[in-house]
C-alpha positions as CSV (number, residue, x, y, z in Angstrom):
1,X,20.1,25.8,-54.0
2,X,19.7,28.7,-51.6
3,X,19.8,31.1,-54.7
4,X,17.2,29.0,-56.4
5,X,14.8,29.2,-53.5
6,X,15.1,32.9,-53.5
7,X,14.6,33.4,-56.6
8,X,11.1,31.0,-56.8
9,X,10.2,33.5,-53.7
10,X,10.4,36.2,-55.2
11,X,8.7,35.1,-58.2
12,X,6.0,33.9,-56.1
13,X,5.6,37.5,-54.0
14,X,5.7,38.8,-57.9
15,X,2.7,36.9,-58.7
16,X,0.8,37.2,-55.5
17,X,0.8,41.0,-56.1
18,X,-0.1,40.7,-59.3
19,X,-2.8,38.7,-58.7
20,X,-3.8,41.1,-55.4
21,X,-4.1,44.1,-57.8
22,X,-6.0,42.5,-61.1
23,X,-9.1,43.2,-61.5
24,X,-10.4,39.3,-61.5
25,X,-14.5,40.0,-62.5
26,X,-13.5,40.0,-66.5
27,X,-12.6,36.3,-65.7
28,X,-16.5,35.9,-64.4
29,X,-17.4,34.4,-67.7
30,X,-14.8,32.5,-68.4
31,X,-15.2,30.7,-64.7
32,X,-18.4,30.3,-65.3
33,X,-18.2,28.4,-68.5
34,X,-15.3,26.3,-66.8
35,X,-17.3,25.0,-64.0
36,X,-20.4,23.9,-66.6
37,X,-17.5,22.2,-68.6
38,X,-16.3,20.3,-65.7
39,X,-19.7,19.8,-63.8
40,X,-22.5,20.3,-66.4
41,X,-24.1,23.1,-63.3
42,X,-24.8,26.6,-64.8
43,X,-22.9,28.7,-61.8
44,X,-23.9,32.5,-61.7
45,X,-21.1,34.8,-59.9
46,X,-23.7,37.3,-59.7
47,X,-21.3,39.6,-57.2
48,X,-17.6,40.8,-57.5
49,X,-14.6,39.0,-57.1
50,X,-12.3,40.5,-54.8
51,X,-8.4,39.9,-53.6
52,X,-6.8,40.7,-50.6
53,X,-3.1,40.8,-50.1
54,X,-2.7,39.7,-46.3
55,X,-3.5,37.2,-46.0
56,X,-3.3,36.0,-49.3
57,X,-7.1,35.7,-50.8
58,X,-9.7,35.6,-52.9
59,X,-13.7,36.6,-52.0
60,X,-16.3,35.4,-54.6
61,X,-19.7,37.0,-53.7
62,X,-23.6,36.2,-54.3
63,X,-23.5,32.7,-56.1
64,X,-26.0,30.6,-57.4
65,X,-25.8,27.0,-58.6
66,X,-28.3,25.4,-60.7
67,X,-29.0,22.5,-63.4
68,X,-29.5,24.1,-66.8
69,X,-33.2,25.4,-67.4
70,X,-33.8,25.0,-63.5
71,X,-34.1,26.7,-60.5
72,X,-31.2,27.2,-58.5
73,X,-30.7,24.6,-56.0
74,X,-27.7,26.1,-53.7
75,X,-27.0,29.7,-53.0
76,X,-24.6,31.9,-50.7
77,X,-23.6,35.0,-50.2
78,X,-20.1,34.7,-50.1
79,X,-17.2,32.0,-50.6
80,X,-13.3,33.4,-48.9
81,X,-10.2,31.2,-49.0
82,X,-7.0,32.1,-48.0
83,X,-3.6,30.5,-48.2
84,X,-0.1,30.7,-46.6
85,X,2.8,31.8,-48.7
86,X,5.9,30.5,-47.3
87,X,4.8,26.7,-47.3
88,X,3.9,26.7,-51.4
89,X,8.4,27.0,-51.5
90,X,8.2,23.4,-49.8
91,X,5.5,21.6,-51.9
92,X,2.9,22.3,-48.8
93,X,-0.3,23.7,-49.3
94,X,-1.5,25.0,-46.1
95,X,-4.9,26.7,-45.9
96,X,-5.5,29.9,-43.1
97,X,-9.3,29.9,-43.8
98,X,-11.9,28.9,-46.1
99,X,-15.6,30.3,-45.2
100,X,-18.7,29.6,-47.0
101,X,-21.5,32.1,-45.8
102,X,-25.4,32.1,-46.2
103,X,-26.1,29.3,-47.6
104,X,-29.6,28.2,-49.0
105,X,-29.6,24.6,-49.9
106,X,-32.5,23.0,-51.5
107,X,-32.9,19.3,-52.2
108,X,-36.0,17.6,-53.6
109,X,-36.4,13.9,-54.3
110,X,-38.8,13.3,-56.9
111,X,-41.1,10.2,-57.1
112,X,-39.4,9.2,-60.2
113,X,-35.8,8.7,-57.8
114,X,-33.8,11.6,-59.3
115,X,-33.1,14.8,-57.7
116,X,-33.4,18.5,-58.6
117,X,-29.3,18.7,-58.9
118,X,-29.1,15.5,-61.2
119,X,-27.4,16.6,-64.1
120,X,-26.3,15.3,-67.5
121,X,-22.9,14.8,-66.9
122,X,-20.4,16.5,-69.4
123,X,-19.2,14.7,-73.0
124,X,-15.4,14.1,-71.9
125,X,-13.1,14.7,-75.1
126,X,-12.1,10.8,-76.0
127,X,-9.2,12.2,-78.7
128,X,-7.7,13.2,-74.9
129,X,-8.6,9.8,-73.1
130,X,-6.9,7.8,-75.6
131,X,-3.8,9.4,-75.7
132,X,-3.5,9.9,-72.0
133,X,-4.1,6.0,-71.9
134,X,-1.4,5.3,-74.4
135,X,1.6,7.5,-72.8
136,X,2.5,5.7,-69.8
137,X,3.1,8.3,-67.5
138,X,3.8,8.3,-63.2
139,X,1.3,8.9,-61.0
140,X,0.8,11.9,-60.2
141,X,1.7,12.1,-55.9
142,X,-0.4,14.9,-53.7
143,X,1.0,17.9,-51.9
144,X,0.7,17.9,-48.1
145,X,-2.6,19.7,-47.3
146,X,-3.1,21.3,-44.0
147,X,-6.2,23.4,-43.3
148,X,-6.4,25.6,-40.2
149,X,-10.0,26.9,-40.2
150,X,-13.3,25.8,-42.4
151,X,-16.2,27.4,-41.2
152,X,-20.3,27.3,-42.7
153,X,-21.8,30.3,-41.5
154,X,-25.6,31.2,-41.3
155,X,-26.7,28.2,-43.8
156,X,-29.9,27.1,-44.0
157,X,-30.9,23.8,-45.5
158,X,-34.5,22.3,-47.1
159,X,-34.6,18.4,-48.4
160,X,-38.3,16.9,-49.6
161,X,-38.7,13.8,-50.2
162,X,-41.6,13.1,-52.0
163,X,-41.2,9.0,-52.4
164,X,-41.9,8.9,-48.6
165,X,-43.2,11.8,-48.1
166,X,-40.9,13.5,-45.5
167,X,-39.5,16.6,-44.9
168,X,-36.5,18.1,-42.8
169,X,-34.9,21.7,-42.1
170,X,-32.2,22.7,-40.8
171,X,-32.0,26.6,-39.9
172,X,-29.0,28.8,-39.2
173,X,-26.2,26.3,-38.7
174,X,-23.1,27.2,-38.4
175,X,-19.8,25.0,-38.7
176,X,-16.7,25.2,-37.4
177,X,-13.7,23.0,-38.1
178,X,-10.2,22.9,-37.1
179,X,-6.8,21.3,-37.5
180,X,-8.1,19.5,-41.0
181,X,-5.1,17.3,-42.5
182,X,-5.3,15.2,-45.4
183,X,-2.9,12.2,-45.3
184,X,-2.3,11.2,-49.0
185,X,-1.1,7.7,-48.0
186,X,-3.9,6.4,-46.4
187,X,-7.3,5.6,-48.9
188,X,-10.6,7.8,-49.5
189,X,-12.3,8.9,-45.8
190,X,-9.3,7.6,-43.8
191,X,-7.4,9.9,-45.0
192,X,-9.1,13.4,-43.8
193,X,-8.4,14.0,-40.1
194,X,-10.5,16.7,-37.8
195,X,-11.8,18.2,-35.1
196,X,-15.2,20.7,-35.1
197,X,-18.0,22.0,-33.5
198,X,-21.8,22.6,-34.8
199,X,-24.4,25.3,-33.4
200,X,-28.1,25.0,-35.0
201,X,-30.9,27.1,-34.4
202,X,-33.6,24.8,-35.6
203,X,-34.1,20.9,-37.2
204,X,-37.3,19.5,-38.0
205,X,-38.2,16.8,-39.1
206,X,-41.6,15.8,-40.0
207,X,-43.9,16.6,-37.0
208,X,-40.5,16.5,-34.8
209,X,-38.3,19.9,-34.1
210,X,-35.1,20.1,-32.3
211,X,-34.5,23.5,-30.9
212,X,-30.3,25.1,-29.8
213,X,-28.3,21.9,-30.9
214,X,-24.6,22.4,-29.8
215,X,-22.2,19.7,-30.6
216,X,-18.6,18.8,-31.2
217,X,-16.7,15.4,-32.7
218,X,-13.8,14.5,-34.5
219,X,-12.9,12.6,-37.6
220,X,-10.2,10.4,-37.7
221,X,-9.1,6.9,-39.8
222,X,-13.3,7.4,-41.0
223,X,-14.6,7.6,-37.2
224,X,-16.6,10.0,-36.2
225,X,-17.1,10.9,-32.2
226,X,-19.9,12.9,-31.6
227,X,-18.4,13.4,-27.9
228,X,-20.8,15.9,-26.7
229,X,-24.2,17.4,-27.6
230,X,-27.2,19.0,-26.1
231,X,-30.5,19.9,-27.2
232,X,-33.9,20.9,-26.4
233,X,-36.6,18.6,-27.7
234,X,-40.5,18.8,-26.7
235,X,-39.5,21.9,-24.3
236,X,-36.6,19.2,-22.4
237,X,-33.1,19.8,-22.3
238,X,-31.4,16.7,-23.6
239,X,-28.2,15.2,-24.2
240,X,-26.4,12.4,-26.2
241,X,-23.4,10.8,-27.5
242,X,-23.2,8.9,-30.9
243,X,-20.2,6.9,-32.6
244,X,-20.2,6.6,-37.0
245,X,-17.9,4.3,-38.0
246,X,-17.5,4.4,-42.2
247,X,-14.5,2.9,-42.1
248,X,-16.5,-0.3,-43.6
249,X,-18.9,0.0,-46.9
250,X,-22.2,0.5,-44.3
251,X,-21.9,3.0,-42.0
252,X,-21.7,1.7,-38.3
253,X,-24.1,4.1,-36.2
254,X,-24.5,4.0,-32.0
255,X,-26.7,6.8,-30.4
256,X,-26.7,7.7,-26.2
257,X,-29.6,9.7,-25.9
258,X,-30.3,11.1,-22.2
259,X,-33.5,13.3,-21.4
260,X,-33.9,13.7,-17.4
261,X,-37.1,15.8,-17.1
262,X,-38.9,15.2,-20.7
263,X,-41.9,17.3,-20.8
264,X,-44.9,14.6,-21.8
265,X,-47.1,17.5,-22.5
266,X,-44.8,18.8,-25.7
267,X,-43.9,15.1,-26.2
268,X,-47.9,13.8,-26.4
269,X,-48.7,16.6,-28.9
270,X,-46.2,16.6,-31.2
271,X,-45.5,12.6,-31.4
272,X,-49.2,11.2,-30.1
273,X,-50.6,14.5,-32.2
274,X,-53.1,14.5,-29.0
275,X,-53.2,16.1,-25.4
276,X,-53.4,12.8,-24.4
277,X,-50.2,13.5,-21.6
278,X,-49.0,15.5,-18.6
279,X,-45.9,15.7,-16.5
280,X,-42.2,14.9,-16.5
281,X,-40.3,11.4,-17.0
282,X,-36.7,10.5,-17.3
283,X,-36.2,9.4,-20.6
284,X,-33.2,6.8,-21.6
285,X,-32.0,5.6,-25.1
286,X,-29.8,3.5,-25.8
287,X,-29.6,2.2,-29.9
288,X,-27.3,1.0,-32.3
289,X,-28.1,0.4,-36.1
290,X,-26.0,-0.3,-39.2
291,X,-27.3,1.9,-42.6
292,X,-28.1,5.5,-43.0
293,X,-31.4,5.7,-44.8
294,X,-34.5,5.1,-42.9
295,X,-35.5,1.5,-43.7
296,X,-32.1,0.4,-43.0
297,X,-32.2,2.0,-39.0
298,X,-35.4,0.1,-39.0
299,X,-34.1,-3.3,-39.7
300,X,-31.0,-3.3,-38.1
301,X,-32.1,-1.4,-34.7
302,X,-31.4,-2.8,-31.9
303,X,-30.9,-1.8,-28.2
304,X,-33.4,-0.4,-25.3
305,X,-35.6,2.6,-25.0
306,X,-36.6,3.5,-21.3
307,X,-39.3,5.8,-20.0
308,X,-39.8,6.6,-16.2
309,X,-41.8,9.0,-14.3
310,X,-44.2,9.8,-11.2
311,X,-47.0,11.9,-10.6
312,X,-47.9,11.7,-14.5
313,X,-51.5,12.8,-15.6
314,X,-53.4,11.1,-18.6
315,X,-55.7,13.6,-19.7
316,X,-59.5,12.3,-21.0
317,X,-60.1,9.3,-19.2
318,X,-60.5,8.6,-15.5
319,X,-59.3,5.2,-15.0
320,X,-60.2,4.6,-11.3
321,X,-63.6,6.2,-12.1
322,X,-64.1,3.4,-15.0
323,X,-62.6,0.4,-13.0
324,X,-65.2,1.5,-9.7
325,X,-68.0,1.5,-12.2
326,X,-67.5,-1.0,-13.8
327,X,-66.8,-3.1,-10.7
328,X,-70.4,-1.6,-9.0
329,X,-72.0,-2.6,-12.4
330,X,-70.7,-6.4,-12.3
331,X,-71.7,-7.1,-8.4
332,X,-75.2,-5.3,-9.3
333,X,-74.9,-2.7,-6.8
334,X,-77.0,0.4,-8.7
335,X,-76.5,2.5,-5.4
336,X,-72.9,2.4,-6.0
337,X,-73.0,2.8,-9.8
338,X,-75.7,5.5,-9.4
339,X,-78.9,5.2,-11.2
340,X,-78.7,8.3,-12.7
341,X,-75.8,7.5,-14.1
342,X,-76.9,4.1,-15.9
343,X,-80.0,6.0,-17.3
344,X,-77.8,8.4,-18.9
345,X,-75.5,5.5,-20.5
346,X,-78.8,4.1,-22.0
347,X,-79.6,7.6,-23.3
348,X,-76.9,7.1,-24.9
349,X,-76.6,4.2,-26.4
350,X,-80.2,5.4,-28.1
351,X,-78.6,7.8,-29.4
352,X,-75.7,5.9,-31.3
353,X,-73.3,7.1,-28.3
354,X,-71.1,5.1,-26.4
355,X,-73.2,4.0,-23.8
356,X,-70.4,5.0,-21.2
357,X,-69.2,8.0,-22.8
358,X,-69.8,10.4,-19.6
359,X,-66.8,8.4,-18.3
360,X,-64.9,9.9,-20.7
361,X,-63.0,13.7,-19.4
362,X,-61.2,14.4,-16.4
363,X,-57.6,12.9,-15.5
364,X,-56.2,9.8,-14.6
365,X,-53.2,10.6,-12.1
366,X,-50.3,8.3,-12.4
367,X,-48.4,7.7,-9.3
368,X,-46.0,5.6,-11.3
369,X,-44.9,5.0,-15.1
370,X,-42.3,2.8,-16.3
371,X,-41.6,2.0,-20.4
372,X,-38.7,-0.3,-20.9
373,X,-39.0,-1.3,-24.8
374,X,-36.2,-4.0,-26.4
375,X,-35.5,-3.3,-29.9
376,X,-33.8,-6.1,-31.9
377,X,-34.5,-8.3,-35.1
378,X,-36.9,-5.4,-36.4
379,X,-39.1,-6.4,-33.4
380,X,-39.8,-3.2,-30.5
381,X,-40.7,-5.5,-27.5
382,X,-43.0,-4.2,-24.8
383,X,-41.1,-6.0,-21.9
384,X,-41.8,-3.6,-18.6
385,X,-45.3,-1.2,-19.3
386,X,-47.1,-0.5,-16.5
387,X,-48.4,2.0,-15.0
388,X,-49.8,2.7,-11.2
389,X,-52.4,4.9,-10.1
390,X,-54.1,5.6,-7.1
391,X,-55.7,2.6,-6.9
392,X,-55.1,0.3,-9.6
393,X,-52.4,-1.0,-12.2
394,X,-52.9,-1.1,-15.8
395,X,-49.8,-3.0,-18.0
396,X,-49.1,-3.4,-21.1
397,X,-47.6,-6.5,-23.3
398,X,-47.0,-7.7,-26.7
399,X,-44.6,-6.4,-29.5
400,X,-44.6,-4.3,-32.4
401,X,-42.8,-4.6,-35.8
402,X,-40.7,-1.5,-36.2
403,X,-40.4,-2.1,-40.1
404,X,-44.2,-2.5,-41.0
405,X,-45.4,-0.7,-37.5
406,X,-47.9,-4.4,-37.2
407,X,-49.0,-5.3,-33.2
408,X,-48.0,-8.5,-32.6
409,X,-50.2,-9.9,-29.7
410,X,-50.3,-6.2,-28.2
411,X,-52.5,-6.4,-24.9
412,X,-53.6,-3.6,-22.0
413,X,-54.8,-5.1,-19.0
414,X,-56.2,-3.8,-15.1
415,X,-54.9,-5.7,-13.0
416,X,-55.6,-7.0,-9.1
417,X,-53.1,-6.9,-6.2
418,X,-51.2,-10.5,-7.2
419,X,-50.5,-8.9,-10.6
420,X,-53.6,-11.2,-12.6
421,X,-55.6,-9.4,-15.3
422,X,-59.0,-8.5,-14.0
423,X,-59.9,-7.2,-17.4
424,X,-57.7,-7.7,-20.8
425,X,-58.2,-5.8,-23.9
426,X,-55.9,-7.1,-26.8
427,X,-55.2,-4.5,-29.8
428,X,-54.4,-5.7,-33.3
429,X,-53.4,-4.2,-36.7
430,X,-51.6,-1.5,-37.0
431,X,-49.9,2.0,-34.7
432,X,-52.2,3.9,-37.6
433,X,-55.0,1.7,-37.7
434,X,-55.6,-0.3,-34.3
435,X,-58.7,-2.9,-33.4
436,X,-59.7,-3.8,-30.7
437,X,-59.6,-7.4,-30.1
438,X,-62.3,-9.2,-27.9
439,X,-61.7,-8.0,-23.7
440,X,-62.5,-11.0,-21.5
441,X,-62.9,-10.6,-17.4
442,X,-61.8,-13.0,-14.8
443,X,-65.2,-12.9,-13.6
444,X,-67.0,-12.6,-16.9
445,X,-68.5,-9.3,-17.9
446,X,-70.9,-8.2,-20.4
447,X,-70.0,-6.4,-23.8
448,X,-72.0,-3.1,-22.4
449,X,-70.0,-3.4,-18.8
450,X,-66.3,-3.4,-20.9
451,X,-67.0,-1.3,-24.0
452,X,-65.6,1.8,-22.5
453,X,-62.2,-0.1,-21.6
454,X,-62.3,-0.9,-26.0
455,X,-62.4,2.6,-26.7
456,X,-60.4,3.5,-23.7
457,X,-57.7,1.6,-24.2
458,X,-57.9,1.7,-28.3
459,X,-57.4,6.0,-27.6
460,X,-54.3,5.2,-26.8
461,X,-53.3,3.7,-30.3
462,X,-55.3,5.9,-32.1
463,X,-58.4,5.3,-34.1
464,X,-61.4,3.3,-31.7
465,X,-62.4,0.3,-32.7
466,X,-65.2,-1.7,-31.2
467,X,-66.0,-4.9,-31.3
468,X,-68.3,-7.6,-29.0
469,X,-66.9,-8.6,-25.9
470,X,-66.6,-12.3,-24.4
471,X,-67.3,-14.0,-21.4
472,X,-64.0,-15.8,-20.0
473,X,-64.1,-17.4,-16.4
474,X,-60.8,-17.7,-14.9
475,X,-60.4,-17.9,-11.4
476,X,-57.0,-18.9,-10.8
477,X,-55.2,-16.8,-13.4
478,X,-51.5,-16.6,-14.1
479,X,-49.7,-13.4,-13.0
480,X,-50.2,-10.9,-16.1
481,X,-47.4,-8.5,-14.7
482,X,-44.7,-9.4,-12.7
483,X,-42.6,-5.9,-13.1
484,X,-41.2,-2.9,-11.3
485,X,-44.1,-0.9,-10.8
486,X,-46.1,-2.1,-7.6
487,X,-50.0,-2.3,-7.0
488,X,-51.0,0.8,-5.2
């Protein structure tokens, strides 16, 4: 037995030098036409093929992958594997590397539902198929596999989807993963076992970019950990942990998300596409969903999303100024509300303006902001909005449906010391297309006296929408806010 291991070894080293000194680029063609066999892709080795004898390797240079007639859709600069010798005498086929480098991955989804690497798969020969089927042979049972070292260097990667019309890049990311063991008694994801860790330059997303994403997880029994990560988003350093269980036919998905100084600035011009914000909050999320595309996440979301912060600024709109005016303009007190200043609203108003439109400008400081949102049964409930500033409260209630983004009985409201609305404005529709419902007044108001609170308010959604104000008489009103942020 000894004598018969020698010898295989020695027949092994033969061939391993062999192979180390062959020129392998006359086999270009012939690889080539074996991976369009198999696959139906045209691959292009468009570099050399080269060998190296310790450890024992092969180096396949500038590739391109592509369906027949088309542009490529994947190329790299490089693909190196190596293996270990001694373990192939034991029936073990243990990896020291494998190392893909600069890759350029390109997917597009066309409107039709196919995808620019769809291909026509390959006639199989059914002479073969039927005589494999007739001989009744054993199954065939899998080497060990070990894998020390997989790494993705430098790839960059495009996807376009043109059915919803998204878009997402990721730039320079570069994998590393270790200790990679295939157990060949345990079925399909369960039995790949790992540990890694990810460095990305740049994701975006739509309007949304993620900047310096470091993570690392492991993969075991079809869990993935994501047990740390950080990352700047809107000019914020963030953090989060995430759980992906596949063990099951759905993917299982839980996110931890922690931002402690989120710059609303960044955040306000790249999600509210307006410089509608200023200043820091701490920013919690907490949300667990079942599916991986994004209709699924919508459905199935559920969990909080919180938002705190003091000494915010809302840029545009003076909010004390408006409530002071429009508190001079109800008691009739012209002194207070300035003459000059009601000539100028009816100014104008003649001129198609809204008649309070010099309210607009200046800032609204926030001595307090709180955003608790619950998120279950496709349903993102408003349940804590509120906001404080120097001397009044302004909250916000109602829900909105995460699936079809609809309001459901959304409505801003000023409020007095015991927490009552002293003006209400309720906003229909949609987050694209709000309307301003009618604003009614504990003490009953006119359309002229509120309108600026309907466009003020309205901003905030998006699009203004106006629309004739009614008088409401309610003395002894029912607390409108009863959360944690307190009247000034």
């Amino acid at each position: 037995m000894k004598k018969l291991t020698l010898i295989l070894g020695l027949v092994i080293v033969g061939l391993v030098i062999f192979v180390a000194t062959m020129d392998l680029n006359q086999y270009k063609p012939k690889i080539e036409q074996a991976v369009k066999d198999a696959s139906g892709y045209d691959l292009k080795i468009n570099g050399d093929i080269s060998t190296s004898f310790s450890p024992i390797g092969i180096s396949v240079a500038d590739v391109s992958v592509a369906v027949p007639n088309q542009k490529a859709f994947a190329t790299f600069k490089s693909f190196d594997v190596a293996l270990e010798l001694m373990p192939l005498l034991s029936k073990e086929v243990k990896v020291n590397y494998v190392v893909l480098s600069d890759l350029n991955l390109n997917i597009v989804k066309m409107k039709n539902g196919k995808t620019n690497f769809d291909v026509v798969a390959p006639k199989k020969d059914t002479k073969v198929e039927e005589t494999s089927t007739n001989e009744a042979e054993e199954p065939t049972k899998l080497p060990l596999v070990n894998v020390t070292e997989v790494r993705l260097d430098n790839a960059n990667i495009t996807y376009v989807d043109n059915i919803s019309n998204s878009k997402a890049n990721v730039k320079n990311l570069n994998v590393t993963i270790n200790d990679i063991s295939l157990d060949s008694t345990k079925e399909k994801l369960k039995s790949i076992a790992l540990r890694g860790d990810v460095k990305i330059a740049q994701i975006t997303y739509n309007k949304y970019n993620i900047y310096n994403t470091t993570l690392d997880f492991d993969l075991k029994d079809a869990v993935a950990n994501l047990n740390s990560m950080k990352y700047t988003i809107f000019d914020s350093q963030a953090s989060a942990k995430a759980r992906v269980d596949m063990s099951g036919k759905i993917p299982k998905i839980s996110v931890e998300e922690l931002i402690p100084n989120l710059k609303l600035e960044n955040f306000s011009k790249e999600v509210l596409e307006k410089e509608l914000l200023q200043g820091v909050v701490n920013a919690k999320v907490n949300i667990s969903f079942v599916g991986a595309d994004e209709l699924s996440v919508r459905k199935t979301a559920k969990g909080v999303i919180l938002f705190d912060g003091q000494n915010v600024g809302v840029k545009g709109y003076d909010i004390d100024k408006i409530v002071k005016s429009y508190n001079a303009l109800k008691s009739g007190d012209l002194k207070k509300a300035g003459a000059s200043f009601l000539s100028s609203a009816m100014d104008n108003a003649s001129k198609g303006k809204g008649a309070f439109d010099n309210l607009k400008g200046g800032t609204t400081a926030i001595n307090r902001l709180h955003v608790k949102i619950d998120i279950a049964k496709k349903v993102a409930t408003l349940s804590d909005v509120a906001i404080a500033t120097v001397n009044n409260r302004v909250a916000v209630k109602g829900a909105i449906n995460i699936v079809d983004e609809s309001l459901k009985g959304v409505t801003v409201a000023i409020l007095d010391k015991k927490g009552c609305a002293s003006y209400s404005q309720g906003i229909s529709g949609s987050l694209s297309n709000p309307k301003g419902k009618s604003l009614t007044s504990k003490d009953g108001v006119s359309q002229e006296q509120v309108q600026e609170v309907i466009n003020m308010v309205s901003s905030f959604f998006g699009k203004k929408k106006e629309k004739k104000a009614e008088k409401k008489s309610n003395e002894n009103c029912k607390a409108f806010y009863t959360g944690v942020v307190k009247h000034p």
